[in-house]
C-alpha positions as CSV (number, residue, x, y, z in Angstrom):
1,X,-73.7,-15.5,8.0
2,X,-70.1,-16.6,8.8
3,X,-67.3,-14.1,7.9
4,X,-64.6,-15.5,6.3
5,X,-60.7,-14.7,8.1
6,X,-58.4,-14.1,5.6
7,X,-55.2,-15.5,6.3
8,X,-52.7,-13.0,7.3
9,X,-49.0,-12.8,5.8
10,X,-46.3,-14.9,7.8
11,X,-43.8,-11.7,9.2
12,X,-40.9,-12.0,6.9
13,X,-37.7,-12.6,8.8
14,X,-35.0,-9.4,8.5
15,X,-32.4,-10.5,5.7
16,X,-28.6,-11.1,7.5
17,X,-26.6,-7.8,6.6
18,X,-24.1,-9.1,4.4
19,X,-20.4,-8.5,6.2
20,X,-19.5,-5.2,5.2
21,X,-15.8,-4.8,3.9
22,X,-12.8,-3.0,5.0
23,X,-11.5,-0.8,2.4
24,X,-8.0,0.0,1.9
25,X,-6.9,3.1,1.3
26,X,-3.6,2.3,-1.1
27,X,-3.5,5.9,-2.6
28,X,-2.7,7.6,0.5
29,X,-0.6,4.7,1.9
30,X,1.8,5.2,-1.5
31,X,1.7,9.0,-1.5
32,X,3.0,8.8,2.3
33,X,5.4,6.0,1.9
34,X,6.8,7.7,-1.4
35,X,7.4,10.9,0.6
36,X,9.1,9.4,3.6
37,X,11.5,7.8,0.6
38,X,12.2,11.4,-0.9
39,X,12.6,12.9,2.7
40,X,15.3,10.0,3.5
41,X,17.2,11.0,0.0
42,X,17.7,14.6,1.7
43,X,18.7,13.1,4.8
44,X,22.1,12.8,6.2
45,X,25.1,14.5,6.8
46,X,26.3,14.6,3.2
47,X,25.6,13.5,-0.6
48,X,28.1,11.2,-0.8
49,X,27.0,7.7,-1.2
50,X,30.4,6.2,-0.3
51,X,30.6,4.0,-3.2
52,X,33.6,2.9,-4.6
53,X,32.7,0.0,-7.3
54,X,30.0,-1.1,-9.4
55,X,29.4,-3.6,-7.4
56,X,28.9,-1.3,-4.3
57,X,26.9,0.8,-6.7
58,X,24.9,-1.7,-7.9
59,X,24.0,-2.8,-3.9
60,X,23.4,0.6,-2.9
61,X,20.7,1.1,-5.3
62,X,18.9,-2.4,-4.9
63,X,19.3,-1.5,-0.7
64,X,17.2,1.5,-1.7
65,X,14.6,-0.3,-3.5
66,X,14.6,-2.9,-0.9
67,X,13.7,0.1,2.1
68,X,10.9,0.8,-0.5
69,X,9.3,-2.7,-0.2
70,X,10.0,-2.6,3.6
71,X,8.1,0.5,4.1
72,X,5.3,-1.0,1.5
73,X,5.1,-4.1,3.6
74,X,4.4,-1.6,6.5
75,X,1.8,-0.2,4.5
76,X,0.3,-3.0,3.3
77,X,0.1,-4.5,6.9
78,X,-1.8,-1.2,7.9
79,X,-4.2,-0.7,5.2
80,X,-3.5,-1.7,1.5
81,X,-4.0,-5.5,2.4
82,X,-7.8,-4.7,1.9
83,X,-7.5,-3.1,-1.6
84,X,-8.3,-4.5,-4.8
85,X,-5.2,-6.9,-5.9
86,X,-5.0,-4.1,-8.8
87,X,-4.2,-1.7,-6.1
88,X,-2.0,-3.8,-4.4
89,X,0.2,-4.4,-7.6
90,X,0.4,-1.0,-8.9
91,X,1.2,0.6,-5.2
92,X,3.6,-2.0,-4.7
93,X,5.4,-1.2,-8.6
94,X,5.5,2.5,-7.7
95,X,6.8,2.4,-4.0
96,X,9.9,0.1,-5.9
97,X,10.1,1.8,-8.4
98,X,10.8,5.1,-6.5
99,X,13.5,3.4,-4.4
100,X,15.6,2.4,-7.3
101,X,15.0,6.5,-8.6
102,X,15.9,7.3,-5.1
103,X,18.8,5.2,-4.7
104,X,19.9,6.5,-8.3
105,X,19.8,9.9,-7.3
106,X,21.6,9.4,-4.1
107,X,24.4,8.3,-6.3
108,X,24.4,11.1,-8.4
């Protein structure tokens, strides 16, 4: 009597790891850049803005919000590019946001 082989199984190839992604860490990238905003409103000699007009007024407030998108743009270069776009928006709303509080207050 002939035994029959049974075929065996072709080896199945190992699937390709999908890339894994970088995640961003926006949270702690806006919690530091919002504190280095409130340190720089206690910085300085004095309180006083220098501001004479509204004009000047108006300027020194918008500078402030402007350092807050600077410092954001540092941020996001380091670590909230690879956040959710949710992330991204809402970091970069509260970061501007602050500056224009902070320039505000540094009027006041």
């Amino acid at each position: 009597m002939r035994e029959t082989v049974k075929p065996r199984p072709a080896p199945e190839a190992p699937e390709p790891e999908a890339p894994k992604e970088k995640k961003g860490y926006p949270l702690a990238a806006t919690i530091i850049v919002s504190l280095l905003l409130v340190l720089a409103l206690f910085g300085g000699r004095d309180n006083d803005a220098g501001v004479s007009s509204g004009a000047e007024s108006i300027g020194f407030i918008l500078g402030w919000a402007f350092a807050g998108v600077f410092l954001w743009g540092i941020a996001w270069a380091i670590t909230i590019r690879h956040a959710s776009r949710g992330w991204k928006w809402s970091s970069f709303a509260t970061v501007v946001a602050l500056g224009l509080l902070t320039g505000l207050a540094r009027l006041a």
